[in-house]
N, C-alpha and C positions, 0 to 999 in steps of 0.2 A: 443723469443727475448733474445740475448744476454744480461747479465747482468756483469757490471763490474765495478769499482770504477769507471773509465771513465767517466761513465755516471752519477753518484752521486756528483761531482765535478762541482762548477760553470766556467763559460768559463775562466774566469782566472786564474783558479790553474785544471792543471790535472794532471793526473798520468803518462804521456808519458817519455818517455825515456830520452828526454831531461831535463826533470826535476827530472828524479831518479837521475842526475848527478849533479842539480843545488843546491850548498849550501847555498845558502842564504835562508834566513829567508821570506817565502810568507806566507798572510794573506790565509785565506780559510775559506771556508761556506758550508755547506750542502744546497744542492739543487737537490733534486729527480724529476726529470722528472714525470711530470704528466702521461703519459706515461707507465711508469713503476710502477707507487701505480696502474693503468688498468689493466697493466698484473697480477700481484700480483690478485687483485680479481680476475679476469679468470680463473685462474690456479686454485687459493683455489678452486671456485664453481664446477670448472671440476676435482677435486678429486677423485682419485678410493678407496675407499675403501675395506679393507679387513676383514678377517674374525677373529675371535680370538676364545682362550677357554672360554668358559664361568666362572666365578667365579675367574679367573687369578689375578684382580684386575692391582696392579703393579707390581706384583711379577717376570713377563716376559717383563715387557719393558711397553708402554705406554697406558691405556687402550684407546680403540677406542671411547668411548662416552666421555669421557675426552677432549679428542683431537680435535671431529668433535664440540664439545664447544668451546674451544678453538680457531679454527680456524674459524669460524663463526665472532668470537668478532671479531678476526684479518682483514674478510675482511671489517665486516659492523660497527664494534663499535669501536676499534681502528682507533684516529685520527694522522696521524702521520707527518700531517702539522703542530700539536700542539705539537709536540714531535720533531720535526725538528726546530722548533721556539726555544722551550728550549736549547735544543744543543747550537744552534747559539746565546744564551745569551751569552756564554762565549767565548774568544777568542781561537780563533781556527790556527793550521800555519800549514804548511810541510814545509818538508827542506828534500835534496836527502842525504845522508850519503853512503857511500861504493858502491853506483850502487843502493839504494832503497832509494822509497819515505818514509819518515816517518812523520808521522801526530800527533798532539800532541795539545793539550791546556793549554794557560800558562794564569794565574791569579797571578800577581803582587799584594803585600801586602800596602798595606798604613803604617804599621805596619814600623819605622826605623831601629826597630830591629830584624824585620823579617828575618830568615831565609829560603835559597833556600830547597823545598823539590819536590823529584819525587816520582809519583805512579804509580805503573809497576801492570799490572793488570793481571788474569789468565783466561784459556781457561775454559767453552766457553764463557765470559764475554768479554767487550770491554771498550773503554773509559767510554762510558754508566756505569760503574760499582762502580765511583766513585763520579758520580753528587751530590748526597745527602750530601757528606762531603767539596766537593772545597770550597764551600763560608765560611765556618764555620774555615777550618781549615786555608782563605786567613788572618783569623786576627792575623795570628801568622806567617804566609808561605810566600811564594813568591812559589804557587802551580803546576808543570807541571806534568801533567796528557799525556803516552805515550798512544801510539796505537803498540804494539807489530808489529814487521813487517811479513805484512802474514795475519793480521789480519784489517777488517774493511776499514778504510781508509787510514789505511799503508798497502794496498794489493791493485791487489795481488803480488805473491814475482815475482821476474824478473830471479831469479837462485835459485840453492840449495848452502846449507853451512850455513843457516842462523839457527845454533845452539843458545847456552844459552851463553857460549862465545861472539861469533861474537854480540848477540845484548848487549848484555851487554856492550860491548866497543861501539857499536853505541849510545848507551846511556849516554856512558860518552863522548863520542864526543857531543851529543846536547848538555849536561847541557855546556861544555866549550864554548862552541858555544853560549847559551846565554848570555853568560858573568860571569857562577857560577864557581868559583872556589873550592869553600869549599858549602858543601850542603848533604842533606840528603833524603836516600831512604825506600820506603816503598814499600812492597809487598805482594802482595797475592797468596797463592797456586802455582800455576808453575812463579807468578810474584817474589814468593819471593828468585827461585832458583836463578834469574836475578838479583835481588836486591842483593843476599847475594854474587854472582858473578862479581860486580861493586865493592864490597869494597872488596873484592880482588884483581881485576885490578888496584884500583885507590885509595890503604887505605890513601894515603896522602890528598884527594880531600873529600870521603865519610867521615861523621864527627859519620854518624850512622846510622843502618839499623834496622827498625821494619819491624815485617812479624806477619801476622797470616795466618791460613790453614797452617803453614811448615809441613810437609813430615819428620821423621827424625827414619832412618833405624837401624837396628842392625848391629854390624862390624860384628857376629858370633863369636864372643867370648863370653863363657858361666857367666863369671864373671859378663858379663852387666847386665844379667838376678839379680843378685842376690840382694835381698832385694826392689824390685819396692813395690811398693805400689798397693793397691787394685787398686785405678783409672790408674794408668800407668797401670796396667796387663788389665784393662778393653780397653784403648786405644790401646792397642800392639796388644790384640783383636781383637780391629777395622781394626785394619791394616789387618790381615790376611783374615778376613772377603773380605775387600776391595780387596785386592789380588785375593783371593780364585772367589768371584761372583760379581765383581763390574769392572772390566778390560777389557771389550768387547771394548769397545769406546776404549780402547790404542792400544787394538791389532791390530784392524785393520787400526787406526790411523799409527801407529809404522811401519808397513808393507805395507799395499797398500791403502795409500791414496784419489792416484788420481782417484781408483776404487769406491771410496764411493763418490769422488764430483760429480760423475755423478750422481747420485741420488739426495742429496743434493743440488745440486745447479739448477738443474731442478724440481725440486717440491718442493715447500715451505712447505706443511704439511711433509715431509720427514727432512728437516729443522727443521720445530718448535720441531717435536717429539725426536729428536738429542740433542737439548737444553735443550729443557723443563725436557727431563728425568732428568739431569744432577742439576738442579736447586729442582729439585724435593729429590732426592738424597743426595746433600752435603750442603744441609740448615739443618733449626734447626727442628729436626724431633717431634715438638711440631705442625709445620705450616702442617694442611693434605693435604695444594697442593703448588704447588711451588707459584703459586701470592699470597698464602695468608703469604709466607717469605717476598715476596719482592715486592708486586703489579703487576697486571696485566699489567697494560702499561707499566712500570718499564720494566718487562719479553718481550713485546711484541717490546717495542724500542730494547731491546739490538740486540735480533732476527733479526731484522728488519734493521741494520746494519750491520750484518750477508749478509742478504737476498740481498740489494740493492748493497752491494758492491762484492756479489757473491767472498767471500771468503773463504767458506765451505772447499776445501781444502788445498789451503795453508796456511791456521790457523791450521791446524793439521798438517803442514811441520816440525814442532819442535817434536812433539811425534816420526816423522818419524829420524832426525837427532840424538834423543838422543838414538834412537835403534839402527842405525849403526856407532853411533861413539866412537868406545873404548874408548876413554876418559871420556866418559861423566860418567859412573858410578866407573871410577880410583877414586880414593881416594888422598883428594885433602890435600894442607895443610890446617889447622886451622884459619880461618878468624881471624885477629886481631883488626878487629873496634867491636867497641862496638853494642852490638846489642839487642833488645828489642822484645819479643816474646808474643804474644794476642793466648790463648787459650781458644776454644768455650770447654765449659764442657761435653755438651752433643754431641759433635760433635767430636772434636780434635783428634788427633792422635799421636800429639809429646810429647816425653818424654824428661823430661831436661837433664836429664844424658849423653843423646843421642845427644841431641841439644848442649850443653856443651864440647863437644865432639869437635863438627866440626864448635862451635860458638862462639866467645866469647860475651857469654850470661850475660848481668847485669842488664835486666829488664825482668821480668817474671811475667804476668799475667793470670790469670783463671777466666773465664767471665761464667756465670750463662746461657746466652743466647747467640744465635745465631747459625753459620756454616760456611761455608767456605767465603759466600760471605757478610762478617762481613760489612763491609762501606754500603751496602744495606741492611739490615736486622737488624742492630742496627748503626745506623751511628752516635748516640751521644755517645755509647757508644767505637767507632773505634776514634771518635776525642780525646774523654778524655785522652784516651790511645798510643795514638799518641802524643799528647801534654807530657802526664805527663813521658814520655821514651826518650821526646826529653828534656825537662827539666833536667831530670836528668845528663846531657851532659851539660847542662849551655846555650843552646841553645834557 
């Protein structure tokens, strides 16, 4: 069975070409064919299995009794009519921007001095990423939560070109589009390159950007090096580490794609082990498997929006854009919105000097816990933080 957003869309909002084109504002619902949670378990139970080293643990990728757990829960213990109910608590739209659907939930604040804020989320994560904080942070926000295009139920893509650029302007096209003209973004991990790329495009409009997981490189000049601190030299660390044996998933993201979604999108345990490494990896390495960062359904919804909208590889169309588009690693000018930066201690990887650099950096925090996917793995601690960087902007 073909799988495709198509089919996860209820009959009155799909993904068809006529409405990659339509802008207006349509309500939308998740609705999975019964059907397709059938296929879903056939597949898991008709899984092949391979062979592994014995003692490898994680050290080479995903161990196999780990996984055949995992997918077990997935066909028989994961409820995901209960998980689909959730979703559809919150308002849900698409709206067609430049030739693509883009999908999104907006949570309007009670709040009269709420301010508009977007949250751009990173791969392999989905709108799923940000549940735990919408309602918390709607009493200060007026909350739009995106679906990167490419990804979930903003996939899959209709063309190529859809860089950090290109959505970044599609983003500032919705928030106008709802009526936001002045508003603030938040990002995670590759959301925040997005984020930090909007108050670029649109510093009259963006009032301010927080990010945690930021990425933030050395120019190669020897000067930056000089006088870091013990934890920066422990994080620059990390980076190279990351560099050095953590980069499999971009290379082949980065290069051939379309060669991995055939795997991926025909076998869901090929899927879950895609994820789950990744979750396993850039959480808080206190948690010894990735549900116990962020919960097992938590894990198994997000996947599973993955799975049902068969977006496996044009969610990795951005790793492939940022490899062949020279600009993406030019050297940009200096963001001038204000911008607010959440680093996990035992995770993190950005150094301020760095960030400072290419940010204009005025809120700067160092959190005790967490990892990349901060809003799930400490979400009281992702609002505080959120609030108290937006505060400081008068916001």
């Amino acid at each position: 069975m073909e799988n495709s957003s198509n089919t996860a869309a209820n009959a009155d909002v799909t993904a068809s070409a006529d409405a990659d084109t339509d802008a207006r504002i349509r309500p939308f619902r998740i609705d999975v064919p019964q059907a397709e949670l059938d296929d879903l378990r056939e597949r898991l139970a008709w899984t092949r299995w391979g062979s592994e080293i014995p003692g490898a643990g994680w050290s080479r990728g995903v161990p196999t009794a780990y996984l055949k757990d995992l997918a077990a829960y997935w066909a028989e213990g994961f409820d995901w009519r209960k998980a689909e109910a959730e979703l559809n608590g919150f308002p849900q739209f698409t709206t067609g921007i430049d030739g693509q659907n883009i999908h999104f939930l907006h949570v309007r604040s009670q709040n009269p001095a709420a301010v508009p804020l977007l949250l751009v989320h990173d791969w392999p994560c989905s709108f799923v990423q940000f549940v735990e904080v919408v309602r918390p942070l709607a009493q200060d926000f007026h909350v739009v939560v995106t679906s990167t295009p490419g990804t979930g139920f903003s996939g899959p893509l209709g063309e190529a070109g859809w860089n950090t650029g290109r959505i970044a302007g599609a983003f500032v096209e919705l928030m106008g589009r709802l009526g936001y003209d002045s508003y603030g973004v938040q990002g995670t991990g590759g959301g925040a390159w997005i984020a930090a790329e909007m108050g670029r495009q649109a510093p009259d409009r963006v009032v301010g950007v927080h990010v945690n997981g930021l990425i933030t490189f050395p120019s190669g000049d020897p000067a930056e090096f000089e006088g870091l601190t013990a934890p920066e030299q422990e994080r620059l660390a990390r980076l190279e580490e990351f560099q050095k044996d953590r980069m499999g998933f971009a290379a082949i993201q980065s290069t051939r794609p379309q060669t991995l979604a055939f795997g991926l999108h025909d076998s869901p345990v090929g899927q879950l082990a895609w994820i789950a490494e990744k979750f396993k990896e850039w959480t808080d390495p206190a948690a010894e498997l990735p549900e116990d960062a962020v919960g097992r359904d938590r894990l198994l919804t997000n996947i599973s929006v993955y799975w049902f909208t068969g977006t496996a590889g044009s969610s990795a169309n951005l790793y492939y854009e940022a490899g062949h588009d020279p600009g993406a690693w030019a050297p940009k000018p200096r963001g001038t919105v204000p911008t607010g930066v959440a680093v996990a201690l035992d995770t993190g990887i950005a150094i301020r000097r760095f960030a400072e650099r290419d940010h204009n950096v005025t809120h700067w925090t160092e959190l005790e816990r967490g990892g990349n996917f901060l809003a799930l793995e400490q979400p009281e601690a992702f609002v505080a933080d959120v609030r108290a960087f937006f505060g400081t902007l008068g916001a």
